[in-house]
C-alpha positions, 0 to 999 in steps of 0.5 A, a space after each residue: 511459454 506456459 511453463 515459464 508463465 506458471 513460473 512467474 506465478 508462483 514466484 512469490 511477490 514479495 521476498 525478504 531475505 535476512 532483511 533487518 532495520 538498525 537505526 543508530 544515533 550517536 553510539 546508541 543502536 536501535 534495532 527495529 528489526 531482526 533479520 527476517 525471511 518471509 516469501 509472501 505469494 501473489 494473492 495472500 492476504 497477510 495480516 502482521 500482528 505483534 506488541 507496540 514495537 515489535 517492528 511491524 511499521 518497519 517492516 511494512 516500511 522496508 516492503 513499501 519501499 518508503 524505507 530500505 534494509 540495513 542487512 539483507 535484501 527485499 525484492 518486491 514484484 521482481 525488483 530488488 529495492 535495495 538497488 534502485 535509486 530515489 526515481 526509479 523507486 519511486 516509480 516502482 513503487 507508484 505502480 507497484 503499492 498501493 499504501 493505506 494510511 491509518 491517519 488517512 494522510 489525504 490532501 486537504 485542500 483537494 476533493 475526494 475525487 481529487 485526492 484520487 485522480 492525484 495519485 494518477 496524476 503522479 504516475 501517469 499509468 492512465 491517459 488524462 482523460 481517462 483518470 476523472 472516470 477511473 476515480 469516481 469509479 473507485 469512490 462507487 466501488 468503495 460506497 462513496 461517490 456521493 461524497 466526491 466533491 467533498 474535501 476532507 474536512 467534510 468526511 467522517 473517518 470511515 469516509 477519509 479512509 475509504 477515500 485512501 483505499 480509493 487512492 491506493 487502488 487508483 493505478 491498479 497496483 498489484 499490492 496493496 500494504 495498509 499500516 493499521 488502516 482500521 486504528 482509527 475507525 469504530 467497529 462499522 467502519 472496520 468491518 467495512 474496510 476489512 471487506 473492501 481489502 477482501 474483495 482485493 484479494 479475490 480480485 487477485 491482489 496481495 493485500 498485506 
């Protein structure tokens, strides 16, 4: 038994195969990714860098399931995603990733706490009664429950983007993928959210 638990953990949590993206429209072909190989270990904290258009959103697209591959395979966390249907993906994925934002992409007619509590809503990992104290306990975590009762509008964008991380920790998910989550923000509030993912990572986390 406690060989094949050290085998599930050192499988890596994340695993692309030749995995490429080619959009095509009309005769005009793009490639937004080349074929790419790359095992990422639980607990690493990634860090994608590259020019405007070099494929890093894709790339974050294909590992959050939010787009699939045209050549190749991306298993996340033991599921190949190329072979899940729309549901079971969408699923996977609520329970699986954790995705930050760079434009926040919080509900604004909601709450900070209320954007929290409907990530849980959507998934159901967590009795009802339980999800109000999980939130406000990820708002504390992340230095902002004194603003949970605020909508969006009354947020500066350090705030909305902590209220984001907040969201993508709600069901406890293994990985965490933030696609430019600081792009926005003036160097305070980078820093800032640059340590909250740290601290994810010494949680055990993957954080890419």
């Amino acid at each position: 038994m406690a060989g094949s638990v050290e085998r599930e953990r050192s499988k890596p949590i994340i695993a692309l195969a030749a995995a490429g993206r080619t959009y095509r429209l009309g005769k005009v072909r793009t490639e937004a990714l080349q074929p790419t190989t790359l095992d990422i270990a639980r607990g690493e904290y990634i860090a994608v860098t590259g020019r405007s258009g070099s494929g890093k959103s894709t790339f974050l697209n294909l590992i959050s399931g939010i787009d699939r591959p045209t050549t190749g395979s991306v298993i996340v966390d033991g599921h190949d995603l190329g072979g899940l249907n729309e549901s079971r993906l969408s699923r996977m994925r609520g329970r699986t990733i954790g995705i930050v934002f760079q434009f926040f992409e919080l509900i604004p007619t909601l709450t900070a706490v209320e954007n929290v509590i409907l990530a849980m809503d959507l998934v159901g990992a967590l009795p009802v009664r339980q999800r109000r104290d999980r939130a406000m306990a990820l708002l504390e975590q992340v230095g902002i429950g004194a603003h949970a009762r605020k909508r969006p509008s009354r947020l500066s964008g350090g705030e909305q983007q902590r209220v984001a991380i907040a969201r993508a920790l709600a069901n406890d998910p293994p990985i965490i993928v933030a696609d430019e989550p600081s792009g926005n923000l003036d160097s305070r509030n980078s820093d800032m959210v640059a340590a909250i993912f740290a601290d994810c990572v010494k949680a055990g986390r993957t954080v890419i």
